[in-house]
FITIMAR-351571 format. One record per residue (C-alpha): x, y, z. Coordinates in nm, 3 decimals. Last residue first. Layout:
% residues N
[[X Y Z]]
...
END
This chain:
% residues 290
[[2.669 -6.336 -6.580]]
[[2.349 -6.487 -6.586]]
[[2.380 -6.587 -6.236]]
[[2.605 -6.288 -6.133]]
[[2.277 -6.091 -6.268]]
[[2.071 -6.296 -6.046]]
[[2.301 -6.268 -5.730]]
[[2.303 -5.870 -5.797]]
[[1.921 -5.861 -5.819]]
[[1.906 -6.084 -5.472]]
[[2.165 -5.812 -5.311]]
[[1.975 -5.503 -5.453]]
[[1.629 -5.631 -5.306]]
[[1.777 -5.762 -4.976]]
[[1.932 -5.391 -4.916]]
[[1.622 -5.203 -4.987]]
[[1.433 -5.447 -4.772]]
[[1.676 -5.309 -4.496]]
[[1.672 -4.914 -4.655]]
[[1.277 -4.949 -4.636]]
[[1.328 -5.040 -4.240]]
[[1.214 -5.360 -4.118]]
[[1.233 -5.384 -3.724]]
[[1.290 -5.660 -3.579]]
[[1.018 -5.934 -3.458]]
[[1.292 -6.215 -3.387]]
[[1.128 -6.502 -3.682]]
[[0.940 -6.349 -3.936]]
[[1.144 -5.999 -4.001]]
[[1.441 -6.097 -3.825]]
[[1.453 -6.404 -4.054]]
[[1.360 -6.224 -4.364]]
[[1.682 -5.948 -4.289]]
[[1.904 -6.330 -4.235]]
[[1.774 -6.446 -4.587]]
[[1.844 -6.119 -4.750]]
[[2.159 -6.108 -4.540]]
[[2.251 -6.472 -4.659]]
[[2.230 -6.367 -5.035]]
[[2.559 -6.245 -4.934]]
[[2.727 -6.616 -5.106]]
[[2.708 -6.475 -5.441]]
[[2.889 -6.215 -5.352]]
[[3.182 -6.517 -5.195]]
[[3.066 -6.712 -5.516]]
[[3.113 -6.476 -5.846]]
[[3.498 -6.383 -5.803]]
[[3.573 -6.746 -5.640]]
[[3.453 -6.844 -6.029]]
[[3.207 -7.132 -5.985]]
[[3.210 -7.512 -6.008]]
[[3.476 -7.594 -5.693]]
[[3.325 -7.287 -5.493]]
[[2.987 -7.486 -5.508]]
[[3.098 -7.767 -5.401]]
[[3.302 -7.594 -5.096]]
[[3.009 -7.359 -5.043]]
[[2.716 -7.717 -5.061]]
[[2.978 -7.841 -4.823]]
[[3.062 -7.570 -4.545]]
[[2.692 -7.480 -4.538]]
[[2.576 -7.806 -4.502]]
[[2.831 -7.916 -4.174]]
[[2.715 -7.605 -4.048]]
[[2.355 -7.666 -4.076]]
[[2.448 -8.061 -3.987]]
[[2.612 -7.942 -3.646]]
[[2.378 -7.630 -3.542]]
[[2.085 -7.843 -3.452]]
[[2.294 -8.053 -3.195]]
[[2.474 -7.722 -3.068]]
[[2.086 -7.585 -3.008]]
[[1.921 -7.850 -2.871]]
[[2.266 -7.856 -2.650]]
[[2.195 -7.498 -2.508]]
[[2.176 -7.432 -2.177]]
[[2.379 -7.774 -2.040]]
[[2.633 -7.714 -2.349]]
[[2.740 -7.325 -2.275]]
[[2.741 -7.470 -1.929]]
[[2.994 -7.744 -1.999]]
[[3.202 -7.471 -2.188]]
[[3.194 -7.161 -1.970]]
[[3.443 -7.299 -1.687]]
[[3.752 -7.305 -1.963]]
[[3.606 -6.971 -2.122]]
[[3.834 -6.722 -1.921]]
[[4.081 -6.939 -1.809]]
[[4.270 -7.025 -2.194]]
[[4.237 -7.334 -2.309]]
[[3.906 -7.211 -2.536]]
[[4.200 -7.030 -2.787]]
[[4.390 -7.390 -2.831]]
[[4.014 -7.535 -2.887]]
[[3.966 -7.242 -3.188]]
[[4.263 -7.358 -3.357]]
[[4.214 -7.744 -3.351]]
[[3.835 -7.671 -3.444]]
[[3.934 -7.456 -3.757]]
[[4.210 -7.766 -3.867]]
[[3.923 -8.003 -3.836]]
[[3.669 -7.795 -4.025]]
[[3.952 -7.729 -4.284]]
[[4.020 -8.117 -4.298]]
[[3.638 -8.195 -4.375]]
[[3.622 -7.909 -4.655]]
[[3.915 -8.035 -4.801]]
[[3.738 -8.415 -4.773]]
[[3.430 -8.336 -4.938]]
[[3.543 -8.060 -5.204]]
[[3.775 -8.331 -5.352]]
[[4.156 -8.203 -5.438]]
[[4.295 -7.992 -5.706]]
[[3.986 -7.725 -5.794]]
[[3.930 -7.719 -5.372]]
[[4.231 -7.633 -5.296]]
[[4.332 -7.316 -5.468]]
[[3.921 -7.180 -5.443]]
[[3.981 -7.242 -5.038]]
[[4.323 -7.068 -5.083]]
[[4.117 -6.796 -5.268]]
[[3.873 -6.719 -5.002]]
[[4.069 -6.735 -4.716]]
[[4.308 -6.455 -4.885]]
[[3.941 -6.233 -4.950]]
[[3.879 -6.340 -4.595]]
[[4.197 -6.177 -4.430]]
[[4.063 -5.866 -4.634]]
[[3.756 -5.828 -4.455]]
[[3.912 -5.870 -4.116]]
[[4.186 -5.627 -4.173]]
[[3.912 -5.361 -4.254]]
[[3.721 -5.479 -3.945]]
[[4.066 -5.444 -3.746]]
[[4.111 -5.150 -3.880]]
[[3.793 -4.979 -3.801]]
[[3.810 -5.096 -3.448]]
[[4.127 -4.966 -3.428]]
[[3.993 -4.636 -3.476]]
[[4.280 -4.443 -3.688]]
[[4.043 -4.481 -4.027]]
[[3.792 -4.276 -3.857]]
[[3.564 -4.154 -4.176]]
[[3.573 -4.496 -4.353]]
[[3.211 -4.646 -4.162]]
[[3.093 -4.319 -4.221]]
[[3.092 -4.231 -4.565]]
[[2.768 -4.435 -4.675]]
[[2.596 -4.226 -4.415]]
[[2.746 -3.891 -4.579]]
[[2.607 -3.962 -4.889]]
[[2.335 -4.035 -4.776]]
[[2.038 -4.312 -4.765]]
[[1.978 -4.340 -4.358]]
[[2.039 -4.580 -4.089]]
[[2.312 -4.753 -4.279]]
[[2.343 -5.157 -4.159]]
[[2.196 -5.296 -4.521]]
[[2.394 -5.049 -4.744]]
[[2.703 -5.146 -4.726]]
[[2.610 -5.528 -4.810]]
[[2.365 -5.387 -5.137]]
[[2.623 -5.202 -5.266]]
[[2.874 -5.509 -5.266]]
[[2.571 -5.690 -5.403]]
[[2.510 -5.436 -5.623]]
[[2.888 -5.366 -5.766]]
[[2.872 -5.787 -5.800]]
[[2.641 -5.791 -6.013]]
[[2.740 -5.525 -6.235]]
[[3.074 -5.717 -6.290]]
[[2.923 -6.021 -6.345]]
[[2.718 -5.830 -6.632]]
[[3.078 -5.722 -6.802]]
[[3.163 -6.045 -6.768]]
[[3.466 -6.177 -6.529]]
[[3.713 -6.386 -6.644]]
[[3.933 -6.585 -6.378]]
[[4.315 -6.642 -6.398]]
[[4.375 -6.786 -6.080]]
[[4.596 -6.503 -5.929]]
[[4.493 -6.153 -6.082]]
[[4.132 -6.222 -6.228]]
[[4.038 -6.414 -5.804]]
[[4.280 -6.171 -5.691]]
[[4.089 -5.937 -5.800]]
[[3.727 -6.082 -5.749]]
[[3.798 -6.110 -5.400]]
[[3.920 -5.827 -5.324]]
[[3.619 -5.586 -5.323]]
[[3.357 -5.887 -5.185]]
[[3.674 -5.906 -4.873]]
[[3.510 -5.574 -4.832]]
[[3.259 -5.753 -4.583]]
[[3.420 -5.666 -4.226]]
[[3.394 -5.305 -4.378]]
[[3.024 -5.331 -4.367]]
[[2.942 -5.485 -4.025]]
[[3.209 -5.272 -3.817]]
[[3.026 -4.927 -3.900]]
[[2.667 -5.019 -3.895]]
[[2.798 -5.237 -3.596]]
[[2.926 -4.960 -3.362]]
[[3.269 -5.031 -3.264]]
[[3.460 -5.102 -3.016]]
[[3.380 -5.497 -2.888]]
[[3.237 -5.533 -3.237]]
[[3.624 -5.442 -3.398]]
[[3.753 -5.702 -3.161]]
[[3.503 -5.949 -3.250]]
[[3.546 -5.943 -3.594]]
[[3.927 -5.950 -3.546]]
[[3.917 -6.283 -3.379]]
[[3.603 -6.439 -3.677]]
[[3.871 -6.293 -3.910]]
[[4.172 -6.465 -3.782]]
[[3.983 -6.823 -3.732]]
[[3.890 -6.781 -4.143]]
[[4.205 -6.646 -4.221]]
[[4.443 -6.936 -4.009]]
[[4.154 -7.244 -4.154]]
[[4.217 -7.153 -4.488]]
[[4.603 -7.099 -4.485]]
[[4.608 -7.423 -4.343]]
[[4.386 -7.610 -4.537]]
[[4.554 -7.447 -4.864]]
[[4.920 -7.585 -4.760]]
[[4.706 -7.885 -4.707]]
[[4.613 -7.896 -5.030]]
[[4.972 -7.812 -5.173]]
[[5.100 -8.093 -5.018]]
[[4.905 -8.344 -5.121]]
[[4.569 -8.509 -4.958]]
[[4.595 -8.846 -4.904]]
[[4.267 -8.957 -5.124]]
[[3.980 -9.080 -5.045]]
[[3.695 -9.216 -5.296]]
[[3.440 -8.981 -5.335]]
[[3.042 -8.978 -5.253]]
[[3.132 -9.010 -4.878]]
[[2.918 -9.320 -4.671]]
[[3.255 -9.442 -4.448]]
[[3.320 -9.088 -4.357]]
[[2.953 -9.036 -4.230]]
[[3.047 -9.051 -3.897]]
[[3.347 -8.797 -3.868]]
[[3.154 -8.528 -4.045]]
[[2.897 -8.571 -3.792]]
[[3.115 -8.531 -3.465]]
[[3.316 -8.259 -3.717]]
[[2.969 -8.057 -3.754]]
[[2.919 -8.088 -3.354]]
[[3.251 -8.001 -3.278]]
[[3.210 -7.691 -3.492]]
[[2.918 -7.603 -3.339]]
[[3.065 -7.673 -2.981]]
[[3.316 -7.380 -3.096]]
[[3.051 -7.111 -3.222]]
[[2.886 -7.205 -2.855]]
[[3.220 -7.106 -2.677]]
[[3.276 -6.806 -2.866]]
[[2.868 -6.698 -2.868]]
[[2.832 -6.719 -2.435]]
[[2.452 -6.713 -2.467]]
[[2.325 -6.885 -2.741]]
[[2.048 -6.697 -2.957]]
[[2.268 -6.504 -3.153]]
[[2.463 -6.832 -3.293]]
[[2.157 -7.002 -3.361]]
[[2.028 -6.734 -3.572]]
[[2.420 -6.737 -3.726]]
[[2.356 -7.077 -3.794]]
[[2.039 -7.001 -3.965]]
[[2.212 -6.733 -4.197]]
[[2.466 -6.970 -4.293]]
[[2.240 -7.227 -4.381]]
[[2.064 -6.975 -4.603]]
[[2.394 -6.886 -4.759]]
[[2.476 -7.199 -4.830]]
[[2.185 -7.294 -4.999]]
[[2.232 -7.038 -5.210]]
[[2.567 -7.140 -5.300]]
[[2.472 -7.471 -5.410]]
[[2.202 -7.311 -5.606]]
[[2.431 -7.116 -5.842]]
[[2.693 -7.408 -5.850]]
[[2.410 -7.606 -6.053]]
[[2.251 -7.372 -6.199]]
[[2.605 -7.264 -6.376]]
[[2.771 -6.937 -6.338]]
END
């Protein structure tokens, strides 16, 4: 992986992590995750005239990819919730992250990546690393858990979750190496907002989006160019990099979200926590140099 795709993706991650501060400091989280988005469209919108890249009428086949994008990524934010709404989070977290097991499959299976033996490693830690980060102790039988009750729906809608993503992932990776980062990513946002507004129609959230906005509009107007930054420096990134290498790549956010607690919220930091950040940074490094 180059320096150059390396770092993009780190800086996505950390702007990922600080949305998802932002996201668990708003009160009524679908509605504000859906003024985000309107805010990083608002801006995406505005800068149109200033992109780096000549536009193009995207083709068939990238918007085939928008779609199927913008459907896994809406999906798996849906079944997220479900499984959280059931299930405890050490158990929900790390399954909703085994799209890090498919990726890299279909990523050698579909596109016709190559993987070192180093990559490899790298990605075993950060996958590692992910599982480990929720756990409340190191044991076998800890690790275990989140598989144990495979008939909880929560569990399988976490497990669905995580590999709706790995599918996300590679139709982003489709589009992106035929068509500019800039605008796929700006269509996907668009597409993700059109989704997510035909899910805020509904009764339940229709009276909780002006006040979602009078609480917290410091926040949504923050939250617009962090998303809008995350989506881009990933999409860039993605475009440069093996799919296999950038969605692990990518977890460096939990190191960045564990320091945030740490600083930021006052959480607790458990050895297994720091644990955690260590083995996902020294998987991102050997993926690096991988």
């Amino acid at each position: 992986m180059s320096n150059t795709a390396f770092c993009l993706i780190v800086i996505s991650a950390i702007m990922h992590a600080i949305w998802n501060l932002l996201v668990k400091r708003s009160r009524h989280k679908t509605v504000f995750i859906w003024w985000m988005f309107v805010a990083s469209f608002a801006i995406f919108t505005a800068i149109m005239p200033m992109a780096p890249e000549r536009y193009l009428v995207p083709g068939a086949e990238a918007l085939q990819m928008v779609g199927i994008g913008a459907v896994c990524y809406v999906l798996y934010h849906l079944l997220n919730g479900r499984a959280y709404k059931g299930g405890d989070l050490s158990v929900v977290y790390p399954l909703s992250q085994s799209s890090m097991i498919y990726v890299p499959i279909w990523g050698v299976a579909l596109l016709g990546e190559r993987l070192s033996l180093q990559g490899v490693g790298g990605i075993l830690l950060v996958i590692f690393g992910t599982f480990l980060v929720q756990m409340q102790e190191i044991t076998f039988a800890e690790l275990a858990r989140p598989f144990r009750d495979l008939s909880s729906p929560s569990v399988r809608a976490a497990l669905l979750a995580g590999f709706i993503y790995s599918i996300g992932s590679i139709a982003e990776k489709t589009g992106v190496r035929h068509y500019s980062p800039f605008y796929f990513t700006y269509y996907l946002v668009f597409s993700m907002l059109l989704l997510m507004s035909m899910n805020l129609v509904r009764p339940k959230y229709r009276m909780l989006i002006v006040a979602e906005f009078r609480e917290n509009w410091r926040l949504i107007l923050i939250s617009g160019p962090v998303v809008m930054t995350s989506f881009l420096t990933f999409r860039y990134g993605l475009n440069l990099a093996p799919v296999g290498y950038a969605v692990p790549v990518r977890q460096v956010s939990i190191m960045v979200g564990v320091l945030i607690g740490i600083l930021f919220l006052r959480e607790s930091f458990g050895r297994i926590r720091l644990a955690s950040a260590f083995l996902i940074v020294a998987g991102a490094v050997l993926i690096r140099f991988g």
